[in-house]
C-alpha positions as CSV (number, residue, x, y, z in Angstrom):
1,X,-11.6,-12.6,19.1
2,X,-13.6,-10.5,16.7
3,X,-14.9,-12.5,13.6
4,X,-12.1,-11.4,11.2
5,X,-9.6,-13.0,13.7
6,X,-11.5,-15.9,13.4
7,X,-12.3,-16.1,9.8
8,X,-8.4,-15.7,8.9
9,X,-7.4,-17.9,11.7
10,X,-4.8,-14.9,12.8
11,X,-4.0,-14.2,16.5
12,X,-3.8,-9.9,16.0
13,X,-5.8,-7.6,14.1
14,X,-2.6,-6.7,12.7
15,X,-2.5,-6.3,9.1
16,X,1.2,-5.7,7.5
17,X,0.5,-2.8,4.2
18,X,1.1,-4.3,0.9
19,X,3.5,-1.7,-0.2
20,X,4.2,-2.9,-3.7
21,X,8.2,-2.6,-4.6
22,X,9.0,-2.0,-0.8
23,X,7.9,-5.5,0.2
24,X,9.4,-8.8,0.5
25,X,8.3,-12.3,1.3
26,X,10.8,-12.0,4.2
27,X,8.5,-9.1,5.8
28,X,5.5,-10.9,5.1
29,X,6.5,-14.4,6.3
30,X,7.6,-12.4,9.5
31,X,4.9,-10.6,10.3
32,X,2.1,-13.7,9.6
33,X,4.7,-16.0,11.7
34,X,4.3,-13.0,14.6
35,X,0.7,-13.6,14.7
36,X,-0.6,-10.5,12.1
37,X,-1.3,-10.8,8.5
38,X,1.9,-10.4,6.2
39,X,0.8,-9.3,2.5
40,X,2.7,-9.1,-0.7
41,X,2.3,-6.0,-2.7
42,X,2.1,-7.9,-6.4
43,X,0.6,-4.9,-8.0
44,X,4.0,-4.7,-10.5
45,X,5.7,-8.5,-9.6
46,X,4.9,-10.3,-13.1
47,X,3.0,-13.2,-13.1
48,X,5.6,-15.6,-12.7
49,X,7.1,-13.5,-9.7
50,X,3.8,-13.1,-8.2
51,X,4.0,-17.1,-8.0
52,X,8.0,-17.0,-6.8
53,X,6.9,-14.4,-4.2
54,X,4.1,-16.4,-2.5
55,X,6.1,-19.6,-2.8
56,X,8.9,-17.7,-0.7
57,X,6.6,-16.8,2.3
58,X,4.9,-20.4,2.3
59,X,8.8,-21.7,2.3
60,X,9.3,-19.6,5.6
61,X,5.7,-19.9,7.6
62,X,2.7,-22.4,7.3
63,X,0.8,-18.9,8.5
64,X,-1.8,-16.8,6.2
65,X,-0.7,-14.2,4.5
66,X,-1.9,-11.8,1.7
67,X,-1.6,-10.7,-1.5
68,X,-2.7,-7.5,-3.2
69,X,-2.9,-6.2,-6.8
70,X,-3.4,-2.7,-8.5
71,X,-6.9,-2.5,-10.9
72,X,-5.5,-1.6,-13.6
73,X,-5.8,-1.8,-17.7
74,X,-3.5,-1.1,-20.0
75,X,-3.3,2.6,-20.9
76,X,-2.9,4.0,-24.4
77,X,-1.7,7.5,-24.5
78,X,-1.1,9.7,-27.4
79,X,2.8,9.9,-28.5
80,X,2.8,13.8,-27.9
81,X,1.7,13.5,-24.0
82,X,4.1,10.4,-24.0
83,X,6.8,13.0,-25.8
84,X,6.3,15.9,-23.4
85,X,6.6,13.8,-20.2
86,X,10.1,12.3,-21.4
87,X,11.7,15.8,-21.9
88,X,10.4,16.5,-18.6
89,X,12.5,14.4,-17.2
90,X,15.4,14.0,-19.3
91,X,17.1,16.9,-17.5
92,X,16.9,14.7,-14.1
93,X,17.6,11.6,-16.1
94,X,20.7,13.7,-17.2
95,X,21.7,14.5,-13.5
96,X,22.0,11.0,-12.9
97,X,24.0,10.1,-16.1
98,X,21.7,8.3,-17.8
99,X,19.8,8.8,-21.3
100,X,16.4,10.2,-21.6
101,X,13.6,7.4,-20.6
102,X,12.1,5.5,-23.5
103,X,8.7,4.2,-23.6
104,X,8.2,0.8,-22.6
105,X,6.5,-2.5,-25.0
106,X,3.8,-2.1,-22.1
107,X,3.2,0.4,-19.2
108,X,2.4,-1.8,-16.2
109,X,1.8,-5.8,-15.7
110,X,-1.5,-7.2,-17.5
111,X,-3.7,-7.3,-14.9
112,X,-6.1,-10.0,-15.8
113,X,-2.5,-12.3,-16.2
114,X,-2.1,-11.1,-12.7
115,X,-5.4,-12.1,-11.8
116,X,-4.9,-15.6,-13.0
117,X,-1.7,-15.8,-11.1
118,X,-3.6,-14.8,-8.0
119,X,-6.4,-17.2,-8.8
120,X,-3.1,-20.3,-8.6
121,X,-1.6,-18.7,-5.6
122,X,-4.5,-19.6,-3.2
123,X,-3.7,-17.0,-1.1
124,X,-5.7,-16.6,2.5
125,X,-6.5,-12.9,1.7
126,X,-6.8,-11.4,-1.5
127,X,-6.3,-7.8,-1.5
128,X,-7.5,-4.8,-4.3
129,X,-6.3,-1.0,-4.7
130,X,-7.0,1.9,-7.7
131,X,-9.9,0.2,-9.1
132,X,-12.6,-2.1,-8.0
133,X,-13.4,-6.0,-9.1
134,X,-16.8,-7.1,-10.8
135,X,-18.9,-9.4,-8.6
136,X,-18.1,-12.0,-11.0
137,X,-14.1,-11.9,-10.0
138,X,-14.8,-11.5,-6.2
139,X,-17.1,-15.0,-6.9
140,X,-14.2,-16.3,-8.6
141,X,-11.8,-15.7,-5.7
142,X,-14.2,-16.9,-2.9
143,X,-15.0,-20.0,-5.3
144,X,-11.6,-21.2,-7.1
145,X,-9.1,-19.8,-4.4
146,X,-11.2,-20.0,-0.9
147,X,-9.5,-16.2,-0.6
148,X,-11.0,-13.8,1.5
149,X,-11.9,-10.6,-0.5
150,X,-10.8,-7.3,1.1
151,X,-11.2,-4.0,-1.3
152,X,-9.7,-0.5,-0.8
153,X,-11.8,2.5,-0.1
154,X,-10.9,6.1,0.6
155,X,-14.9,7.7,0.7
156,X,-17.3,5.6,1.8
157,X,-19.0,5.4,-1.4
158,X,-16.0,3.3,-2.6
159,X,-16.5,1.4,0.3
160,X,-20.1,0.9,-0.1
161,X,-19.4,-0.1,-3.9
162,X,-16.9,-2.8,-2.6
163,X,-19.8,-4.0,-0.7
164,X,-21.8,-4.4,-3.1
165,X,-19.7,-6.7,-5.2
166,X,-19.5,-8.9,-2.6
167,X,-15.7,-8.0,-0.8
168,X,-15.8,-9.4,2.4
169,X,-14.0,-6.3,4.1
170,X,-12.9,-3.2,3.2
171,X,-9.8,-1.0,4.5
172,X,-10.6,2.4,4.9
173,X,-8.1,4.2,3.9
174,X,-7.0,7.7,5.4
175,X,-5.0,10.2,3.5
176,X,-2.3,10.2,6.7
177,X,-1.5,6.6,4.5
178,X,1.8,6.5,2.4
179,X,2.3,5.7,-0.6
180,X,-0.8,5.9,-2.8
181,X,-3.9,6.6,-2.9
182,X,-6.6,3.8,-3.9
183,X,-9.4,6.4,-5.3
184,X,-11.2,4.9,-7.8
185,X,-14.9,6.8,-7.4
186,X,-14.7,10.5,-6.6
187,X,-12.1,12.7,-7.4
188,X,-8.9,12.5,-5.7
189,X,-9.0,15.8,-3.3
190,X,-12.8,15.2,-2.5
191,X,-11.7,12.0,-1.5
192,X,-8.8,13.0,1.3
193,X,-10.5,12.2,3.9
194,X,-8.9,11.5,7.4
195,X,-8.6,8.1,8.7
196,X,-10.5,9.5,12.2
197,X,-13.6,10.5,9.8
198,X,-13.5,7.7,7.2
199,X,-13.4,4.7,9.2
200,X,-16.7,5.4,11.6
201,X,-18.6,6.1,8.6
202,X,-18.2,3.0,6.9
203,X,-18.9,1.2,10.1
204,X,-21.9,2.8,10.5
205,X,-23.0,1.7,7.0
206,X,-21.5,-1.9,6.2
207,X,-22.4,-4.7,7.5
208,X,-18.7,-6.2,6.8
209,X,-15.4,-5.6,8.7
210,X,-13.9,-2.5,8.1
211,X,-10.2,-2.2,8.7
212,X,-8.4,1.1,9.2
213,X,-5.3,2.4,7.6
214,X,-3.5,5.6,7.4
215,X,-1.3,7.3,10.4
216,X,-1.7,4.2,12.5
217,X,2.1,3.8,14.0
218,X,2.0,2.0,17.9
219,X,-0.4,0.5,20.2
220,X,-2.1,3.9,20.5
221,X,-3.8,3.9,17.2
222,X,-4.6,0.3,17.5
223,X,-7.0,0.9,20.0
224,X,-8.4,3.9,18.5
225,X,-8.9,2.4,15.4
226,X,-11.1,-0.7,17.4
227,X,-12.9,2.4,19.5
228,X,-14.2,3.8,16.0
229,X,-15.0,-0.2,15.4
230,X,-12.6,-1.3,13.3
231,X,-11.6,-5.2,13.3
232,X,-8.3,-4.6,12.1
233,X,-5.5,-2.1,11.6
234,X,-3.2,-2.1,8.2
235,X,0.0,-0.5,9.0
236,X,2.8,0.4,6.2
237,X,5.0,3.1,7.2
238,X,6.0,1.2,10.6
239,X,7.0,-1.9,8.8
240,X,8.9,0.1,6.1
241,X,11.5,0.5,8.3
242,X,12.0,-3.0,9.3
243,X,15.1,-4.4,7.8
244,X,13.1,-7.6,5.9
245,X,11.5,-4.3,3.3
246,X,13.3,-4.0,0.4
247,X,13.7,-0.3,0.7
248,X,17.4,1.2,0.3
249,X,19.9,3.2,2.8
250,X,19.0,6.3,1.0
251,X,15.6,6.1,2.0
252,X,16.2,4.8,5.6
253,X,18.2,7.4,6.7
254,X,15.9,10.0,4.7
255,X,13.0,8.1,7.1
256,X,14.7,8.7,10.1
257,X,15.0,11.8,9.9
258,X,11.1,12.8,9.0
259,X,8.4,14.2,10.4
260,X,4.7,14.5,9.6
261,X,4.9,18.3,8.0
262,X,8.0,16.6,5.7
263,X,5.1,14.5,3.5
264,X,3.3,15.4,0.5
265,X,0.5,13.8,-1.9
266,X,2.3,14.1,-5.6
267,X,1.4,12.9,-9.1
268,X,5.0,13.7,-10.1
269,X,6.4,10.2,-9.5
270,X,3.6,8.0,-11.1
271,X,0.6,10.2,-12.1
272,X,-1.5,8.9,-9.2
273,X,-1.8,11.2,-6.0
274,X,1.0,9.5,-3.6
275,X,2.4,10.6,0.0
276,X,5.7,10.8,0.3
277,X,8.7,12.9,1.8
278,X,9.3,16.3,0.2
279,X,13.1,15.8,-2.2
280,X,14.3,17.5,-5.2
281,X,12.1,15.8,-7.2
282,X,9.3,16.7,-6.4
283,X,10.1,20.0,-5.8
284,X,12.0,20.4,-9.4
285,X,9.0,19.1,-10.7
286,X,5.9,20.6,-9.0
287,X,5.4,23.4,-11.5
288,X,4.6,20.4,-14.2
289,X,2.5,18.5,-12.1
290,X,-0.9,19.0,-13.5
291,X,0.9,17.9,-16.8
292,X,2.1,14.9,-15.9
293,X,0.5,12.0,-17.7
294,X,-1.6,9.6,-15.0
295,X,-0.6,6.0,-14.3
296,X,1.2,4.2,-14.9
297,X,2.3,5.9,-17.9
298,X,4.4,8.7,-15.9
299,X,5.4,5.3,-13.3
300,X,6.8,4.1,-16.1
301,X,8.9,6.7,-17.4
302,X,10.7,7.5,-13.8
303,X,11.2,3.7,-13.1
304,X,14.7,3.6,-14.3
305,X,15.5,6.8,-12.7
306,X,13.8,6.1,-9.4
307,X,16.5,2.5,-9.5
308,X,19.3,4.6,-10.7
309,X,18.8,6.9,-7.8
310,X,18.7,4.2,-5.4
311,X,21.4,2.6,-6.6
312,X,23.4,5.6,-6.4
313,X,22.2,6.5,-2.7
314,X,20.6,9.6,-4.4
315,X,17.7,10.0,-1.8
316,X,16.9,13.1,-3.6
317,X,15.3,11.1,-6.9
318,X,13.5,8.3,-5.1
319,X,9.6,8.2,-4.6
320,X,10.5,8.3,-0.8
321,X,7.0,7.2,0.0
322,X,6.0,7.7,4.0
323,X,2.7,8.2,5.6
324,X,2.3,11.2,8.1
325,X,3.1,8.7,11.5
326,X,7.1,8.5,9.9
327,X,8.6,10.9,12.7
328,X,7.3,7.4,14.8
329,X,8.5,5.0,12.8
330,X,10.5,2.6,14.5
331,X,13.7,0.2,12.7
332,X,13.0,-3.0,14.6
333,X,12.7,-6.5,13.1
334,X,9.5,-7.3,12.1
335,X,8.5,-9.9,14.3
336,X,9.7,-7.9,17.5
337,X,7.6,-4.5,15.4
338,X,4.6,-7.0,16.1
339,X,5.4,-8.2,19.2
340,X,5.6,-4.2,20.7
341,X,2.7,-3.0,19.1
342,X,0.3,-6.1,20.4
343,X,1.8,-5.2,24.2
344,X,1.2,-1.8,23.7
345,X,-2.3,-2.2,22.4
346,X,-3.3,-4.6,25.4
347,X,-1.6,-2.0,27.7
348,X,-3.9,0.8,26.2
349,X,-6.6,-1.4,26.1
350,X,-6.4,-2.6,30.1
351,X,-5.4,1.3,31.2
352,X,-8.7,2.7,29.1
353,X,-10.8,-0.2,30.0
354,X,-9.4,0.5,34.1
355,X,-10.7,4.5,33.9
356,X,-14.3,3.1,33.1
């Protein structure tokens, strides 16, 4: 047992993605009751449901689990960029019967209210993406919540900055990953680099874990990820398909049917590079994409659409977001998801450790 096993007191180096807004408490109780590391993705639950969420999962398992927020302040664009985004998309808002998009009181969550929340929830792992913490709020988590401190990096300077602030691991974060990009550093192209390239450089130059994420689907990339020296693996395109996530039929049946070459990194839903599958929207939209206002401002704006569309079963509006591994993605209950992917890594393990 490596020593982030140990320190979290988990049986698998199996760490379930946050996945804000395709998460539930069910998924994460399920996956830290199956011997991995369930998370919530808090990065637009409110304070209050931050609290409801993590009361949920310690309702269902006395296990660890997670919680992770965006770093984010509140963003104050001009009313003309605000202006041009909304008739951007009143033609699709249209499409779905609904008025043009108004903007909001506020554009995301207050973060440092999130923060606080965090702080009260005590969870065992406390979990950063889009920006990075000062040392100071790291010390606070380690001190007032006994949380373990894990930041997101996708260049190894990021990572190397987490570091430095005192995280006690970082994920390293391909660009195979769905859903976001946690860039906070360099800019966003420079920083696509491939899990296979990422994750052996910050090895090499931390002295904390490193856990891989991005394109990691079975038992396979388990054990490649440990090869390259990992401690742990963060999965969230295999356990989007599990029934406990809170993602609709559209989007199921849009999964099942994808493939690696069907994803693409888009601003168009939120204004922060994303990888999803390739729909209407995004293709309707392409042409504007270096217009469109960065987040959350533009995440805001195509909420109500994005929750019309679902509720409609219109797979062709949703942020259908899906890492490169989806053509692998497999629907199974969480807790039997876990159960597969520890027997295939100790298969591929014993059959790699028999050939030497």
């Amino acid at each position: 047992m490596n020593a982030l096993l140990q320190r979290l007191q988990i049986d698998l180096p199996l760490f379930q993605g946050p996945m804000t807004g395709s998460d539930t408490p069910q998924l994460a109780a399920a996956v830290s009751q199956a011997g991995g590391l369930g998370f919530l993705g808090c990065g637009m639950r409110s304070p209050q449901a931050m609290r409801e969420a993590a009361a949920a999962v310690r309702a269902a398992t006395a296990k660890p689990f997670g919680m992770n927020l965006f770093v984010l302040e509140q963003p104050t664009p001009d009313a003309a960029t605000v202006q041009a985004a909304i008739d951007r998309l009143a033609p699709l808002y249209a499409d779905l019967g609904l008025p043009p998009p108004e903007a909001p009181a506020r554009w995301c969550e207050d973060f440092h209210a999130q923060f606080e929340a965090l702080l009260d929830a005590r969870p065992a792992v406390a979990s950063f993406t889009f920006g990075i913490l000062s040392a100071a709020q790291v010390r606070r988590l380690k001190d007032e919540a006994d949380s373990y401190v894990i930041g997101t990096a996708t260049t190894l300077a990021e990572a190397q900055a987490w570091a430095e602030v005192g995280a006690d691991a970082v994920v390293a974060s391909g660009m195979e990953a769905g859903g976001h990009r946690g860039t906070f550093l360099e800019d966003f192209e420079a920083s696509m680099v491939g899990t296979l390239a990422l994750v052996p450089q910050c090895v090499d130059a931390l002295s904390i874990p490193v856990i891989a994420a991005g394109g990691i689907m079975d038992g396979r990339g388990i054990a490649a990820a440990q090869a390259l020296g990992a401690q742990g693996v963060q999965l969230g395109t295999a356990f989007l398909a599990c029934p406990e996530s809170a993602i609709g039929p559209a989007q199921r049946t849009a999964m099942a049917g994808a493939q690696a070459t069907d994803t693409r990194v888009t601003r168009i839903y939120s204004g922060r590079p994303a990888r999803g599958l390739v729909n209407a929207m995004m293709e309707r939209l392409a042409m504007h994409e270096a217009a469109v206002p960065a987040y959350p401002v533009q995440n805001a704006l195509t909420g109500a659409l994005r929750r019309a569309a679902a509720a409609q079963g219109r797979a062709d509006y949703l942020s259908l977001w899906a890492g490169q591994g989806v053509g692998a993605a497999r629907p199974l209950p969480a807790a039997q998801l876990v159960a597969l992917l520890a027997q295939e890594w100790r298969d591929v393990s014993k059959s790699t450790a028999a050939r030497h």
